[in-house]
C-alpha positions as CSV (number, residue, x, y, z in Angstrom):
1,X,-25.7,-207.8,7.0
2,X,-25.1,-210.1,9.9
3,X,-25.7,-208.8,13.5
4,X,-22.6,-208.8,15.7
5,X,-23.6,-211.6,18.0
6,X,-24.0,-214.1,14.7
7,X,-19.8,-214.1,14.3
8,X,-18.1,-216.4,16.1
9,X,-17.2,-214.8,19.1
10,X,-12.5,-214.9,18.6
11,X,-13.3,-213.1,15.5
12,X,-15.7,-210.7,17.4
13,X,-12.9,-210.5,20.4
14,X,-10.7,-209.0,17.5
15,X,-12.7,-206.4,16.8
16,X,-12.9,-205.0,20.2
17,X,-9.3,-205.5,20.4
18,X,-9.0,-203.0,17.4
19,X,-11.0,-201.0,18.4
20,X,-9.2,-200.4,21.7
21,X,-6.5,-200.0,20.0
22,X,-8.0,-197.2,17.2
23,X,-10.0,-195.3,19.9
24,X,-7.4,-193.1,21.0
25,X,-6.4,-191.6,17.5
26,X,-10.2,-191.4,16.9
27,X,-10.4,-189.3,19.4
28,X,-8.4,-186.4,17.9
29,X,-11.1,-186.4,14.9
30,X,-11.2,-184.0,13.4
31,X,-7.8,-183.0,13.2
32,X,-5.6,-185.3,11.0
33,X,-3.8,-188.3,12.3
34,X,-0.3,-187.9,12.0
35,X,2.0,-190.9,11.2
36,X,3.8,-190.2,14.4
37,X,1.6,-190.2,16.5
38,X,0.2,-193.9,15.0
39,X,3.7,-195.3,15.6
40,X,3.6,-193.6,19.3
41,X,0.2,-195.8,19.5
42,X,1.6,-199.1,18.0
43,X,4.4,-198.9,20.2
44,X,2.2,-198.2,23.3
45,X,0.3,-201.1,22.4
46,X,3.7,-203.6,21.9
47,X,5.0,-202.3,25.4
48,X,2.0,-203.8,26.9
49,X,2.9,-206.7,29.5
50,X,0.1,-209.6,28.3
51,X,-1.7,-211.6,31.3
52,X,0.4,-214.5,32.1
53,X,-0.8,-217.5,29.9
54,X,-2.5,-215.0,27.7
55,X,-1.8,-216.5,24.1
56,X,-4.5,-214.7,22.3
57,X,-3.0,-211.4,23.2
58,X,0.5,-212.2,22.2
59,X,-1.0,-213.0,18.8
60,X,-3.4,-210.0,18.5
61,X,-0.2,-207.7,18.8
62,X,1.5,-209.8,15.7
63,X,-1.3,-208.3,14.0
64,X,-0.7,-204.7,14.7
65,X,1.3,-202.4,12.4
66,X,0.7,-198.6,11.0
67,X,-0.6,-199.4,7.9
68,X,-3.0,-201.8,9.9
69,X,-4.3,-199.1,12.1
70,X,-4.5,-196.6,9.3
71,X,-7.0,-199.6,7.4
72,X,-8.8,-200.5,10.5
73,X,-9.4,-196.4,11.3
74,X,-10.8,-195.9,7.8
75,X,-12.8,-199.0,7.7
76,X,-14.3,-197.6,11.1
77,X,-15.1,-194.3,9.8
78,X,-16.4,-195.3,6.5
79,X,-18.6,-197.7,8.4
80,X,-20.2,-195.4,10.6
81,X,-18.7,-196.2,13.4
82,X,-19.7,-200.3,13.3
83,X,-17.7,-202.6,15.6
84,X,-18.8,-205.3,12.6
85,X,-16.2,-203.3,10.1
86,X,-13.2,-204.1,12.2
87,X,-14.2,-207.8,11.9
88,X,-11.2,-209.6,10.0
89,X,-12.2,-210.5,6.1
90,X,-11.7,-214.2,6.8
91,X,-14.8,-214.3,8.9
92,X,-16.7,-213.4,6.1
93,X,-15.5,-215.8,3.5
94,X,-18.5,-218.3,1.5
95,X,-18.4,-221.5,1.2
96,X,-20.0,-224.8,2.5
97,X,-17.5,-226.1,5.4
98,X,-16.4,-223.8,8.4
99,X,-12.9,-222.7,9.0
100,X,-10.9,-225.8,10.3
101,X,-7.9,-223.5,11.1
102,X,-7.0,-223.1,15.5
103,X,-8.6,-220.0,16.4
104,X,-4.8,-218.5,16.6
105,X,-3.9,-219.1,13.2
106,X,-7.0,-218.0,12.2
107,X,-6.2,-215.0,13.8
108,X,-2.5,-214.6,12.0
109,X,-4.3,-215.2,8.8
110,X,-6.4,-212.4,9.0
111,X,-3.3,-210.2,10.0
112,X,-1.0,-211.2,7.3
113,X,-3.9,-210.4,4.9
114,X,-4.7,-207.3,6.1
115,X,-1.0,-206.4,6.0
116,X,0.1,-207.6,2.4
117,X,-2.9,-208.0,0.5
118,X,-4.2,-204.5,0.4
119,X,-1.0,-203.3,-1.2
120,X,-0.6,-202.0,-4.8
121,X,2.3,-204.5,-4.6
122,X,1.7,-207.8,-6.3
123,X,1.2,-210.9,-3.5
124,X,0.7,-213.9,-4.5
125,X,0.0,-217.3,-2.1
126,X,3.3,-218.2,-1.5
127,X,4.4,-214.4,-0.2
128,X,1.3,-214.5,1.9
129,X,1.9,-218.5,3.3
130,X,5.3,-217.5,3.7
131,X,4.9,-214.2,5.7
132,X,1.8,-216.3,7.5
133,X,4.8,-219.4,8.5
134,X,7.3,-216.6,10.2
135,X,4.5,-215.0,12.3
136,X,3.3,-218.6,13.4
137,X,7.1,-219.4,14.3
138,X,7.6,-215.9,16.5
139,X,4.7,-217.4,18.1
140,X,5.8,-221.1,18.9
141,X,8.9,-220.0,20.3
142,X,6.6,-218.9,23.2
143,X,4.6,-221.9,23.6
144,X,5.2,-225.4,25.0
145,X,6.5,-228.7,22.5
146,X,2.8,-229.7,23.3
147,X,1.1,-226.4,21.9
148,X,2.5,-225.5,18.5
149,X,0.7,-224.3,16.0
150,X,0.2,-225.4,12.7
151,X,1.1,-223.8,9.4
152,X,-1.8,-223.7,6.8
153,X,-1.0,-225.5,3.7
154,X,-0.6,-223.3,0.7
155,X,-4.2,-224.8,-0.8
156,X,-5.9,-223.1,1.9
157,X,-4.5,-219.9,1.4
158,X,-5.3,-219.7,-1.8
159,X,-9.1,-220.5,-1.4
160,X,-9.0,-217.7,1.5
161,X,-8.0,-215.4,-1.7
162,X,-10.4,-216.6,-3.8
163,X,-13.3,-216.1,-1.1
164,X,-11.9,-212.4,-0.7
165,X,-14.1,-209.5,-2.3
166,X,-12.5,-209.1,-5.5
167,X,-13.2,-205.1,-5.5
168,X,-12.1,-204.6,-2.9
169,X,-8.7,-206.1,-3.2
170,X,-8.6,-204.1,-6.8
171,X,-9.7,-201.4,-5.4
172,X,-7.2,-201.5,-3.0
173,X,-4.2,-201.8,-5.4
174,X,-5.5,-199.8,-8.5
175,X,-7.6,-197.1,-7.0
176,X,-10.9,-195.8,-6.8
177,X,-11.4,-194.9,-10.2
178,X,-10.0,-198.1,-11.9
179,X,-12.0,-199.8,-9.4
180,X,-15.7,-198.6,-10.5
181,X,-15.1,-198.2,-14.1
182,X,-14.0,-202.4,-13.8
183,X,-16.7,-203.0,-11.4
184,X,-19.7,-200.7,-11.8
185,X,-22.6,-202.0,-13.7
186,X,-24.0,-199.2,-16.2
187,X,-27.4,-199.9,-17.6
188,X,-27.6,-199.9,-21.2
189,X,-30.4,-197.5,-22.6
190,X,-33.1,-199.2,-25.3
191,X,-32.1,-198.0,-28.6
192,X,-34.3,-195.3,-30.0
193,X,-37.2,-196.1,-32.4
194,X,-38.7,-192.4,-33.1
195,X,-36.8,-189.9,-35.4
196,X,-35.4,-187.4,-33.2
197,X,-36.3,-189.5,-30.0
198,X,-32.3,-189.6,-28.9
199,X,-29.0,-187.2,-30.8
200,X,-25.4,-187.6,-30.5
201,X,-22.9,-185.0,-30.7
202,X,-19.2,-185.5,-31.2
203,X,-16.3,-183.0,-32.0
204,X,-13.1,-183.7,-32.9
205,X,-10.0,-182.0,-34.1
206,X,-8.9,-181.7,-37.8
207,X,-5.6,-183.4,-38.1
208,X,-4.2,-180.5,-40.3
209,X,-3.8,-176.9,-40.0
210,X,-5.5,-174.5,-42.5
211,X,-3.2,-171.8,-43.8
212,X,-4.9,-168.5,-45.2
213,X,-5.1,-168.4,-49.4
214,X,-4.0,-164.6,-49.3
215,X,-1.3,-164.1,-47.4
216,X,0.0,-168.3,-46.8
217,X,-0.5,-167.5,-42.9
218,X,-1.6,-170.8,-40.5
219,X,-4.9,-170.0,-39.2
220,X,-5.1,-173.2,-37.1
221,X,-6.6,-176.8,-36.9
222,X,-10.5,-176.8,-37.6
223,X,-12.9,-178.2,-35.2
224,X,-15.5,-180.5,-36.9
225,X,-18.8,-181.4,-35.3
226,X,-21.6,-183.6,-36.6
227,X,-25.1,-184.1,-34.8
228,X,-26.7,-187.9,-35.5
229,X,-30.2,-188.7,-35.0
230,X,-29.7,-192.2,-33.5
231,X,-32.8,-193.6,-34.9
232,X,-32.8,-192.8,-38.5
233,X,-28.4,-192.8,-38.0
234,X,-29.4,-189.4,-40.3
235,X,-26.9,-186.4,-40.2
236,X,-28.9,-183.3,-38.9
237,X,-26.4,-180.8,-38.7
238,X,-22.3,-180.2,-38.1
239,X,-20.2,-177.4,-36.6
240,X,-16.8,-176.3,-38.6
241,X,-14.7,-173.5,-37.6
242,X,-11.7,-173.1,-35.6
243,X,-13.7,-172.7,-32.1
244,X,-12.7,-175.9,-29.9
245,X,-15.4,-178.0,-28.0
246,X,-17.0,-175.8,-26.3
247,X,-20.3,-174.3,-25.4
248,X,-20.2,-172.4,-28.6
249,X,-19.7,-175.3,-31.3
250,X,-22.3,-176.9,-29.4
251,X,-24.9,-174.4,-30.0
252,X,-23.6,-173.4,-33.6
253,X,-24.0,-177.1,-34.3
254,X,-27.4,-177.0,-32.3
255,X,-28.2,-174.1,-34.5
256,X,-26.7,-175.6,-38.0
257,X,-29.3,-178.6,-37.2
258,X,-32.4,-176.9,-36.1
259,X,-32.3,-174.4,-39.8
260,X,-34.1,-175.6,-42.7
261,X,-31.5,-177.2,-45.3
262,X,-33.4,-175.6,-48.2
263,X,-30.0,-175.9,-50.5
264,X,-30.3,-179.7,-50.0
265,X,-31.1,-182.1,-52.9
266,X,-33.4,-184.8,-51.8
């Protein structure tokens, strides 16, 4: 991981802006942080009166919402408490060139991603460049004709989406679970070459109902089990009765497998 003092030092300036910001709420750890009382700190934060000539501030506030403090305060956490984690994503984008962007808009970028992209919403480059094109026009209204800022052009924003960490956006918008089983790497296991080295065991429900030959009365849907040596693909064993998968077929099929089949033509 990179050490603090290798990012460039606007995108570090961020961080310890969000931090100031967060610090507060983190405080009240660890009771839960109420929605209301992350508005409360958002609008604190908007009420500030900026340094005259102190563009970078009027920016950083663009930046903050709710949902942005609740992603910045679990990034924190999760992070152990690192000043790196409330870094914005663009500063750790690959590629070749450095960011050609003014330090601003760079700034505005990082905000709208932070905002849209981690939504279970679908975004796509144009919502983002055109959220991105508003923020940058709230602030030029408060510059001079001679210090405007520039829109990015859509090309750019979609290489900024293509640079971002792919599970983590999915993770983001599908969920833990969806996440791991998409991304997660599982070893596959060498296939067995002994008899008896690796079994299998599967169960499954009959799809009919057995109905008793005396009085005509349903008795239920059987459970079968079958136990395969995964070597020789050889059945040793099977479970049939109407327990369900359970700790009991298991050992009757366990059982069924282990006994001599003496009744078994070769």
């Amino acid at each position: 991981f990179l050490d603090l003092s290798d990012h460039p030092t606007n995108l570090v300036d961020i961080s310890r802006y969000r931090l100031r910001v967060i610090e507060p709420l983190i405080a009240q750890r660890p009771k839960e942080i109420l929605r209301e009382v992350v508005r409360a700190r958002v609008s604190e934060i908007l009420e500030e009166n900026d340094l005259k000539g102190d563009s970078q501030a009027g920016v950083l506030k663009k930046s903050i919402s709710v949902p942005s403090v609740y992603r910045w305060i679990k990034r924190y956490e999760q992070s152990g408490n690192d000043l790196r984690a409330l870094i914005p994503d663009t500063a750790m984008r690959g590629g070749k060139g450095k960011s050609r962007l003014a330090p601003e808009v760079e700034m505005i970028v990082g905000s709208v991603f932070d905002d849209l992209l981690y939504r279970r919403e679908k975004v796509t480059g144009v919502d983002l460049l055109h959220e991105i094109a508003v923020r940058i026009k709230e602030e030029n209204e408060l510059r001079s004709d001679t210090d405007q800022l520039s829109v990015p052009s859509l090309s750019t924003i979609y290489k900024r989406m293509k640079d971002l960490d792919d599970e983590k956006v999915f993770r983001a918008k599908h969920g833990s679970r969806s996440s791991k089983r998409k991304f997660s790497q599982y070893d596959r296991m060498d296939f067995p070459k002994q008899p008896l080295e690796e079994v299998q065991m599967d169960f499954t429900r009959g799809d009919l109902i057995v109905v008793d030959e005396e009085d005509n009365l349903p008795l239920g849907r059987p459970t079968v089990g079958l136990v395969l040596d995964l070597a020789t693909r050889y059945p040793l064993g099977f479970y049939l009765g109407f327990e369900p998968e359970s700790y009991l077929a298991v050992m009757e099929a366990l059982y069924h497998s282990i006994l001599p089949k003496t009744r078994t033509q070769e």
